[in-house]
C-alpha positions in Angstrom: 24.2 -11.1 10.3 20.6 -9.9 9.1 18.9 -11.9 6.8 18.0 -9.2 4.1 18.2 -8.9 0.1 20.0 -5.6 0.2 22.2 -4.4 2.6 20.9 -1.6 4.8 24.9 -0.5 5.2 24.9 2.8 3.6 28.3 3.9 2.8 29.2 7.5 4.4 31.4 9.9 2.6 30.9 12.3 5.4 31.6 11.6 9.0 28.3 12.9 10.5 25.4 11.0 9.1 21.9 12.6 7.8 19.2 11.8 10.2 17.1 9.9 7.8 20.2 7.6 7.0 20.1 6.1 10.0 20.5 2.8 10.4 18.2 0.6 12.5 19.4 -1.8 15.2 19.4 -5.1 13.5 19.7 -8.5 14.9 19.6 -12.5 13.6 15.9 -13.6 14.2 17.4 -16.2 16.9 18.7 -14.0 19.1 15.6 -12.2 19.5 13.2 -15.8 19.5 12.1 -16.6 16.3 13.3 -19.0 13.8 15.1 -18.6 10.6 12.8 -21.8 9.7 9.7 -20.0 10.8 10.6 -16.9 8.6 10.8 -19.5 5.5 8.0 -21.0 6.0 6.3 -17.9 6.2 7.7 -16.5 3.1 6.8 -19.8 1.2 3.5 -20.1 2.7 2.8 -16.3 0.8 4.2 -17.8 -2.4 1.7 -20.6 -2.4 -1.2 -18.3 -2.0 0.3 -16.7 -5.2 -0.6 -13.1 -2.5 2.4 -10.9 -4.8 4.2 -9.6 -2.2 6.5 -6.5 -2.6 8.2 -6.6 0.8 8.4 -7.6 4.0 10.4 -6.3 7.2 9.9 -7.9 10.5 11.1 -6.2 13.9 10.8 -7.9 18.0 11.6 -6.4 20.8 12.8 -3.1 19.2 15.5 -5.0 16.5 14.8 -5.4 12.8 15.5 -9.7 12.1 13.8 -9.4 8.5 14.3 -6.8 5.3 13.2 -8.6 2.5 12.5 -6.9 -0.7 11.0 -8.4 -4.4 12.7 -7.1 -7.5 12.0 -4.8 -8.9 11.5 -3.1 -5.5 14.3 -2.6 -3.6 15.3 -0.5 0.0 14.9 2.4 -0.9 11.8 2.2 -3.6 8.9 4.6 -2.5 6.0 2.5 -2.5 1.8 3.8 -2.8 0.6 3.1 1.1 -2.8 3.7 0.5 -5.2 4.1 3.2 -1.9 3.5 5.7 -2.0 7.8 5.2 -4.9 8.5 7.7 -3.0 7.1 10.3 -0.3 10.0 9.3 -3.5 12.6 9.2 -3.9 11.1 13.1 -1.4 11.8 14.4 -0.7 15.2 12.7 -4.3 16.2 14.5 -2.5 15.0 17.8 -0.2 17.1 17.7 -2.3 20.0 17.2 -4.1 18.7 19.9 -0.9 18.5 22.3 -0.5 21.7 21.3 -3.6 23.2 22.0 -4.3 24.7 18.5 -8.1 22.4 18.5 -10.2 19.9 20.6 -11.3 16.9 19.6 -14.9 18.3 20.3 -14.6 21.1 18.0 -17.2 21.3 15.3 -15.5 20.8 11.6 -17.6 23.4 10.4 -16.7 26.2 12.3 -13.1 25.5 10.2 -14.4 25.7 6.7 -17.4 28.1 6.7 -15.9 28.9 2.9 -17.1 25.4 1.7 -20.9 25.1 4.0 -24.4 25.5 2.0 -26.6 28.0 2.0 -28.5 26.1 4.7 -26.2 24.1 6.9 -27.9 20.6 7.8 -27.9 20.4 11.5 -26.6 16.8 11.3 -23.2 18.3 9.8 -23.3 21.2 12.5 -23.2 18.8 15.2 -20.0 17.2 14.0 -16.8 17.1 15.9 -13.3 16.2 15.0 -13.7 12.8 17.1 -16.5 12.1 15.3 -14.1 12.3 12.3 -11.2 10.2 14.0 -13.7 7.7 14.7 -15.2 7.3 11.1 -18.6 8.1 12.4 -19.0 11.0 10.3 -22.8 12.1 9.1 -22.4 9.9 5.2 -22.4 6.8 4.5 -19.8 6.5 2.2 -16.6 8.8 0.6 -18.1 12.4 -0.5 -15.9 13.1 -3.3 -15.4 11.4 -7.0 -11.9 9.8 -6.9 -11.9 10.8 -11.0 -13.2 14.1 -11.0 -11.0 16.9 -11.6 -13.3 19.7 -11.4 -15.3 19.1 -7.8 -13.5 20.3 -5.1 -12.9 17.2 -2.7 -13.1 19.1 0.5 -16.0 20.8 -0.7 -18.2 17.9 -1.1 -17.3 16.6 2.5 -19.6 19.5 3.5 -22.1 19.7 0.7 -23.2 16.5 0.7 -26.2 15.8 2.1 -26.1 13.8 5.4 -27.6 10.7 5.6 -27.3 9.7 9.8 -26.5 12.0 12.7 -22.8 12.1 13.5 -21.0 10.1 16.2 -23.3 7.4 15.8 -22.2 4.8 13.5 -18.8 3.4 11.7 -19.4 3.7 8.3 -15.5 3.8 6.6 -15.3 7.4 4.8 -11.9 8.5 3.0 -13.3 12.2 2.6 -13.3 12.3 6.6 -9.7 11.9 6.5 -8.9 14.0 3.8 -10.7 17.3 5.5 -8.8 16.0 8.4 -5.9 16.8 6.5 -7.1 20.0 4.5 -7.7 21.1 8.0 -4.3 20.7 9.3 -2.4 22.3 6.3 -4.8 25.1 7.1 -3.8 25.7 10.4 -0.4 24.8 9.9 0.4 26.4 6.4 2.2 23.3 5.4 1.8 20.5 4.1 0.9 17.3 6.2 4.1 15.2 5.6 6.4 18.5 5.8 4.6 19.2 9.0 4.8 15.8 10.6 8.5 15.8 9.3 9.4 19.1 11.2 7.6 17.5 14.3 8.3 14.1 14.5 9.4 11.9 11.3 12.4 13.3 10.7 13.8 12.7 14.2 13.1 9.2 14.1 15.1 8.8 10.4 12.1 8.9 8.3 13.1 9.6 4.7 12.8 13.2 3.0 12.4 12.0 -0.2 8.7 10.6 1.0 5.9 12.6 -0.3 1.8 12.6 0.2 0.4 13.1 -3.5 -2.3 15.9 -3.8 -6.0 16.0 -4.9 -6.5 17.9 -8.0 -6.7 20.7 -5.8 -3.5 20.9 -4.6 -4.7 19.3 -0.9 -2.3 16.6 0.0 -4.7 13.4 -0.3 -4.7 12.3 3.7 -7.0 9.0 2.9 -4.6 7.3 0.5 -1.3 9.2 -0.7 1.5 8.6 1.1 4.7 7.7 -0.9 7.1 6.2 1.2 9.8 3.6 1.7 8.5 0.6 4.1 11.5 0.9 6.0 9.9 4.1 7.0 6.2 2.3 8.0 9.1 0.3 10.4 10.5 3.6 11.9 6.9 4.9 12.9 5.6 1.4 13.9 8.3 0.9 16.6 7.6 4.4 17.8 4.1 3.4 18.1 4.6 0.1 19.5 7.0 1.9 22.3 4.4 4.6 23.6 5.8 7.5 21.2 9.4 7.1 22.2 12.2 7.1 19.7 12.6 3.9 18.1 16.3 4.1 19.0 15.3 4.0 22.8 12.7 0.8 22.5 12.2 -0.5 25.6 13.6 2.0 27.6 11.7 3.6 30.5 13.7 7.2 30.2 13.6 6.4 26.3 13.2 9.7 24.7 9.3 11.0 24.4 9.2 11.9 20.3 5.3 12.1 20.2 2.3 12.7 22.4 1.8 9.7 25.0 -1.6 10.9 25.9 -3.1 11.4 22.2 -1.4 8.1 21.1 -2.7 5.8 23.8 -6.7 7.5 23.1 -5.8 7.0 19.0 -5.0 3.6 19.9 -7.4 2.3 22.0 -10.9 0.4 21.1 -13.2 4.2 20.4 -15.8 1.9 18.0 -17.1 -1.0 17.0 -17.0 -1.9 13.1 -19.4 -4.7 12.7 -21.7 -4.4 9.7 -20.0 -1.8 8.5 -17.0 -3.2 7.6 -15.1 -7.1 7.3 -13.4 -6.5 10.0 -15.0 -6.4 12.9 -11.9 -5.4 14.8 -12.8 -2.2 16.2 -11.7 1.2 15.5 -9.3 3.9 17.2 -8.6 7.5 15.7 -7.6 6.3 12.1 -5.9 3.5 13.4 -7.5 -0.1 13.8 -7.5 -2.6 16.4 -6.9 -6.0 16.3 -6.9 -9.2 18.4 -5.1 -9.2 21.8 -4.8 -5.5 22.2 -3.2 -5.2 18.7 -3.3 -2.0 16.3 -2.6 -1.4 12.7 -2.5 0.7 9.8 -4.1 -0.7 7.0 -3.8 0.3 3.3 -5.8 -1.1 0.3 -3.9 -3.9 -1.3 -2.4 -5.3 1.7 -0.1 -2.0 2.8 0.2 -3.0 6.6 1.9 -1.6 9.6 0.7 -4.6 12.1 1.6 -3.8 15.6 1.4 -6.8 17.8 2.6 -5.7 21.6 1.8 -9.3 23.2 4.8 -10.4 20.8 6.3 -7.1 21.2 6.5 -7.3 17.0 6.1 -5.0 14.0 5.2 -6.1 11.0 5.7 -4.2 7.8 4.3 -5.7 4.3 4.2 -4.1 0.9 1.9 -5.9 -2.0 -1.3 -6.3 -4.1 -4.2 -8.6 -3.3 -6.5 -5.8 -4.6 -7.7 -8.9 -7.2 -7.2 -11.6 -4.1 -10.8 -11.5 -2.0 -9.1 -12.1 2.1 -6.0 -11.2 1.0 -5.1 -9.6 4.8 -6.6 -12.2 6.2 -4.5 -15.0 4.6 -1.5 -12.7 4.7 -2.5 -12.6 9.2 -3.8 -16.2 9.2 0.0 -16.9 8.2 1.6 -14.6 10.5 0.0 -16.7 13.5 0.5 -19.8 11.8 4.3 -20.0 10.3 5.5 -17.6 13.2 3.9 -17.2 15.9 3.2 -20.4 16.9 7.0 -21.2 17.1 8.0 -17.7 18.9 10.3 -18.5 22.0 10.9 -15.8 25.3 14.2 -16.9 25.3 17.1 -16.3 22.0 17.3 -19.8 20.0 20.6 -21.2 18.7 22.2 -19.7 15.9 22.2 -21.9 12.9 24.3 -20.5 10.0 23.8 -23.2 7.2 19.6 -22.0 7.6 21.0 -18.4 7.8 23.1 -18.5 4.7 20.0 -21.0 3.3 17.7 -17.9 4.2 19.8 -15.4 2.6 20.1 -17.1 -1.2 16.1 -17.6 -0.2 15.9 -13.7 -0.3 18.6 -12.9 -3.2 15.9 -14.6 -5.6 12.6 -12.7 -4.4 10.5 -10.9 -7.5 7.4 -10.3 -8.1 5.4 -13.2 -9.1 6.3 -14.1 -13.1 4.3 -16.3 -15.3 6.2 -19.1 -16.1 5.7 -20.8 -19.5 3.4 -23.4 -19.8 3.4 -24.9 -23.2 6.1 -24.8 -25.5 3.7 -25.4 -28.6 1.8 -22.5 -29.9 1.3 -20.0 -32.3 4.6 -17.6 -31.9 5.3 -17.8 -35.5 2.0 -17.9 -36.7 0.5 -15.0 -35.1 3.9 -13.1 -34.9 3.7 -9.3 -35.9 0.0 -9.8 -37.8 -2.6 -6.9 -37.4 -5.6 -7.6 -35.7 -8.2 -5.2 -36.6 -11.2 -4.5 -33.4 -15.1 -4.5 -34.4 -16.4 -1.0 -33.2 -16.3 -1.1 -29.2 -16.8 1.4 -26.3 -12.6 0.6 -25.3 -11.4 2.2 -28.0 -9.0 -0.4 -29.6 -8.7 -0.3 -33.0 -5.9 -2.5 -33.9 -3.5 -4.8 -31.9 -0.5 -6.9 -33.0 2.2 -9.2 -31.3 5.9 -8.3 -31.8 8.3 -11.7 -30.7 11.4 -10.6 -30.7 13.3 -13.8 -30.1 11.6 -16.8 -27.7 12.2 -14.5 -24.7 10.5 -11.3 -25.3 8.2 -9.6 -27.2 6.3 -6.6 -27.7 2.1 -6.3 -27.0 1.0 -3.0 -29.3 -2.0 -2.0 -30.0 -3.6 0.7 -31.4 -6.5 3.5 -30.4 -7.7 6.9 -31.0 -4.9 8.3 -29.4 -2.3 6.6 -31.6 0.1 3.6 -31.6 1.1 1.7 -28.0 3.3 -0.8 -27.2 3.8 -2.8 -23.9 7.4 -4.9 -23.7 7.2 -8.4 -22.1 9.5 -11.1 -21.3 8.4 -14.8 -21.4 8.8 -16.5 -18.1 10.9 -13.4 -16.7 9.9 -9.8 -16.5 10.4 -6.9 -18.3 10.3 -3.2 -17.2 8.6 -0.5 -19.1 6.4 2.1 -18.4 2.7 1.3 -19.3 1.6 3.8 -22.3 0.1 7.1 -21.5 -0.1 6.0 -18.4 3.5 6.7 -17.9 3.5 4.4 -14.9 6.7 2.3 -14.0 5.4 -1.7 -14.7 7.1 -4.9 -15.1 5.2 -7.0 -17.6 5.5 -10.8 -18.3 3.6 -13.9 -21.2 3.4 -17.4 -21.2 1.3 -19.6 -23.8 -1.3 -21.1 -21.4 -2.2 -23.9 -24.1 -1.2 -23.3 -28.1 -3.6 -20.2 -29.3 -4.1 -18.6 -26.0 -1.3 -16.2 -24.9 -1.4 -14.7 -21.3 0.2 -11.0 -20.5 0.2 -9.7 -16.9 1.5 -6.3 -16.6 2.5 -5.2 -12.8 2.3 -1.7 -12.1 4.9 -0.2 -9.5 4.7 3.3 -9.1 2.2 5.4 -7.5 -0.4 3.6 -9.3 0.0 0.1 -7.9 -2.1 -3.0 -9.4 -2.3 -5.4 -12.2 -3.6 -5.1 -15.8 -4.1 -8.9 -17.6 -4.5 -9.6 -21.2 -5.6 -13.0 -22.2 -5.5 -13.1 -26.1 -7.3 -16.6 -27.9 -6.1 -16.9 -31.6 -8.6 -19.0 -34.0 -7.8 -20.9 -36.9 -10.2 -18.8 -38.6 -8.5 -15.6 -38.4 -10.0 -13.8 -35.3 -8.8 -12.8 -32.2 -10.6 -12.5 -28.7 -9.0 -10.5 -26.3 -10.2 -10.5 -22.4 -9.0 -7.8 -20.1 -9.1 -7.1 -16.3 -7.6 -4.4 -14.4 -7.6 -4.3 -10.8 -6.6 -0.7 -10.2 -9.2 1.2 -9.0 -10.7 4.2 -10.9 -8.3 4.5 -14.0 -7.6 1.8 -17.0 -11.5 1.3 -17.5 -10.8 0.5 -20.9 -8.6 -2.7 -20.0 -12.0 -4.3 -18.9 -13.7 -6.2 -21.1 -14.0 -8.7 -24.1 -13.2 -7.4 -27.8 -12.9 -9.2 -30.8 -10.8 -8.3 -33.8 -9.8 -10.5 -37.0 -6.9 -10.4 -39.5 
């Protein structure tokens, strides 16, 4: 039986199955060497690091052992995978390569001569699509403003001013990656996902309902969009792993060949180092990166990982936020060699059903971390639905109040230019809501830290992932001091910061 929160059964009205409803070979994790132990420890080692995992699917030797999921996510949630989406914008440029629509050696510019200067620096006319692969493009850092609605983001990658001849040095640039992408849904007249879909993803299951969100432009964003289920990462990770052969085949020598052997082994391999330009100094491929013992992965901010380990002949697939967590990959790997690979065995391990079943009710329980209440004396009924009025300040909070609406849950509204807010809450559980005007899907929860100072975390979970806090102090003396962080990265500036108000 696989050890998973929800069951990957899908129930089949029809007799002939959809191709993205397939389901995965499975396996217990002793049959295939690792223990149900190991996978425990790892899971409580991650909850001791407080890292707020989302989920978590483990695959060896071609068989899924672990599909783990933390409420409110579920199997078939699409989840933000970040900067996972230039490893998509890869391979879509191998297969125009295979098919013999470009060269890696093909100067970018020759593709866009609707976006070059008047005077094309000859640093930027030198530049091939390797170069791009590679991240060692002619800047020094991302061309385009993430906030900006009225630059063109594929523009800027050309008008930019160069600051170091191409193919020289790593320096990590998301506008590469996103003309990479412009460039194949010009050649292609698609978009990336539908074209990789037509190609490859959908043979190997990969779901429909995935999507890459556009730039203000209407470009799909090919450095950090990709909307997907991680069940898919798992699909396109055991294709990697096996050479580009369906997943279905793993391990087979006559296995069927579902993507380009000879693109994927050059995407894969060491094409750069990354040292001083980046904290890991892992190496680079083509939008892939490398990793210990011959290892590869795709990396997304916040800890969205595809980690491909072929000396363990593993995949592993993670979902979470450590965007406010400095290291967070690196605990999240430090434990992965720690709680289970230092206890994998060659040969399959007995079964043990009381750890299996002790696994499972393990699982049923998983959500997303939830402050737990601290101290049972405070100002609830003191403070309860009072308006706090804000001194002038550049947020734009004018007045905030506290709604309790029983010991359990209450209500965080406050109050700006824009009109009247609320945010719902549970105390020591969550609750779901979406986050005003931001009409992002969040699950928010309180405790009372000590007895005047109240603490809100609101998750979000939709295409915007990461964490907005509110720490609110209460004085005797009438006034509030609220603190606010947000760890998201270009939007809720004005949940940063320290405001006052008073009754």
């Amino acid at each position: 039986m696989l050890i998973q929160i929800t069951s990957i059964w899908i129930s089949v009205k029809k007799s002939v199955k959809k191709e993205s409803e397939r389901i995965m070979k499975i396996s217990t994790p002793e049959k295939q060497g690792i223990s149900s132990r190991s996978l425990l420890r790892f899971i409580d080692r991650l909850e001791e690091q407080k890292i707020p995992v989302h989920s978590i699917l483990i695959a060896r030797h071609g068989y899924l052992v672990l599909e783990a999921y933390y409420k409110p996510y579920e199997r078939h949630t699409l989840h933000r995978m970040f900067s996972q989406t230039k490893s998509y914008t890869s391979l879509a440029i191998g297969l125009l390569v295979s098919e013999g629509r470009i060269c890696l050696q093909d100067k970018i510019c020759n593709y866009f001569p609707e976006y070059l200067p008047g005077k094309v620096h000859p640093w930027m006319t030198e530049m091939t699509i390797e170069d791009m692969l590679k991240m060692e493009t002619c800047h020094n850092m991302t061309t385009y403003n993430k906030t900006s609605s009225t630059e063109n983001w594929v523009r800027s990658f050309f008008q930019t001013v160069p600051t170091h001849r191409p193919g020289t040095v790593f320096m990590y640039d998301t506008s590469s990656s996103h003309t990479l992408c412009a460039l194949v849904e010009k050649l292609t007249g698609q978009k990336l996902l539908d074209f990789l879909k037509d190609r490859l993803l959908r043979q190997i299951g990969f779901s429909e309902e995935s999507y890459i969100m556009p730039d203000p432009f209407g470009v799909s964003m090919g450095g950090t969009g990709l909307m997907a289920k991680p069940i898919d990462m798992m699909r396109v990770g055991l294709m990697i792993l096996n050479g580009g052969k369906h997943p279905d085949d793993y391990g087979q020598s006559k296995g069927k060949q579902v993507y380009p052997k000879e693109y994927l082994d050059q995407a894969l391999a060491f094409q750069t180092p990354t040292i001083m330009s980046s904290t890991r100094d892992w190496g680079y491929g083509y939008q892939f990166w490398k990793m210990p013992d011959n290892g590869f992965a795709m990396l997304g901010m916040g800890s969205q990982n595809t980690l491909c380990f072929p000396k363990q002949d593993m995949v592993i697939v993670m979902t979470s936020d450590t965007q406010g967590i400095p290291n967070g990959d690196d605990m999240i790997i430090h434990s992965i060699r720690t709680e289970i690979f230092e206890t994998l065995s060659d040969d399959m391990l007995p079964e043990d059903d009381g750890l299996q079943k002790m696994m499972k009710n393990r699982l049923a329980n998983l959500t997303l971390p939830v402050l737990n209440v601290q101290n049972k004396e405070n100002l609830q009924e003191t403070i309860d639905r009072k308006n706090y009025f804000f001194y002038p300040n550049k947020n734009g909070f004018k007045r905030l109040r506290v709604i309790f609406e029983n010991k359990q849950q209450g209500i965080l509204e406050y109050e700006n230019e824009r009109g009247t807010h609320q945010i719902f809450f549970g105390i020591g559980k969550h609750r779901n809501c979406l986050f005003p005007e931001y009409r992002q899907l969040c699950v928010s929860s309180a405790t009372w830290c000590d007895r005047d100072t109240l603490y809100i975390c609101s998750q979000l979970t939709d295409e915007l992932v990461a964490a907005i806090h509110f720490k609110l102090v209460f004085s005797e003396n009438g006034t509030l001091t609220l603190m606010m962080k947000k760890t998201e990265e270009t939007q809720f500036n004005e949940f940063q910061g320290v405001l006052t108000a008073s009754l």
